[in-house]
N, C-alpha and C positions, 0 to 999 in steps of 0.2 A: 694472604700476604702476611696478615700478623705472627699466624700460627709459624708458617716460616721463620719471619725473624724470629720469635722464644725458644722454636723445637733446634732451629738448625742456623740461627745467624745468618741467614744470606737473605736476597731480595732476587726478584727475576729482573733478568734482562731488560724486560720490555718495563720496568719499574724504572730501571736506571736510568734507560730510555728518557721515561717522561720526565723526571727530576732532573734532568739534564739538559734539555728543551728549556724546561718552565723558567730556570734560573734565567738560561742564557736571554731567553725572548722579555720578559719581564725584568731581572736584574738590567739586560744590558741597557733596555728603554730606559729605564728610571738613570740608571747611570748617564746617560747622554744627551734626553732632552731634560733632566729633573734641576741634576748637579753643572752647578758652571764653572766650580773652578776644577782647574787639571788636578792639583792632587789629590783631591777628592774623586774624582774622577779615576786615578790609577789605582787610588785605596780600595776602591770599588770592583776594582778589574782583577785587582790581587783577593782580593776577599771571594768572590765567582769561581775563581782559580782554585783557591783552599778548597771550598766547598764542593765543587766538579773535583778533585784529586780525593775527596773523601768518599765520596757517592761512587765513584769508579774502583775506590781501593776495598769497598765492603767485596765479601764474599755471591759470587752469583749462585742463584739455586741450577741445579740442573733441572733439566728438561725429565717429567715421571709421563 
């Protein structure tokens, strides 16, 4: 995985996969029973957002 990102910038699939999960299952918990007030709360939602459009916008490795 590392060698990937230095040699060629991409991550696999199934990486993006789990980074994407972990945010959603973890960020969203902490966002909703953690945080009480709403805008904090939507700060949170927008921040998950940024973070899933970055993770998704890297380069996928192909399949060797």
């Amino acid at each position: 995985m590392i060698t990937n990102w230095e040699q060629r910038r991409c991550i696999a699939c199934r990486t993006k996969m789990v980074a994407i999960t972990t945010m959603t299952l973890l960020g969203g918990t902490s966002i909703f029973y953690v945080v009480d007030l709403l805008w904090l709360q939507l700060l949170g939602l927008v921040l998950l957002g940024i973070g899933a459009f970055v993770v998704l916008s890297i380069n996928t490795c192909e399949q060797l």
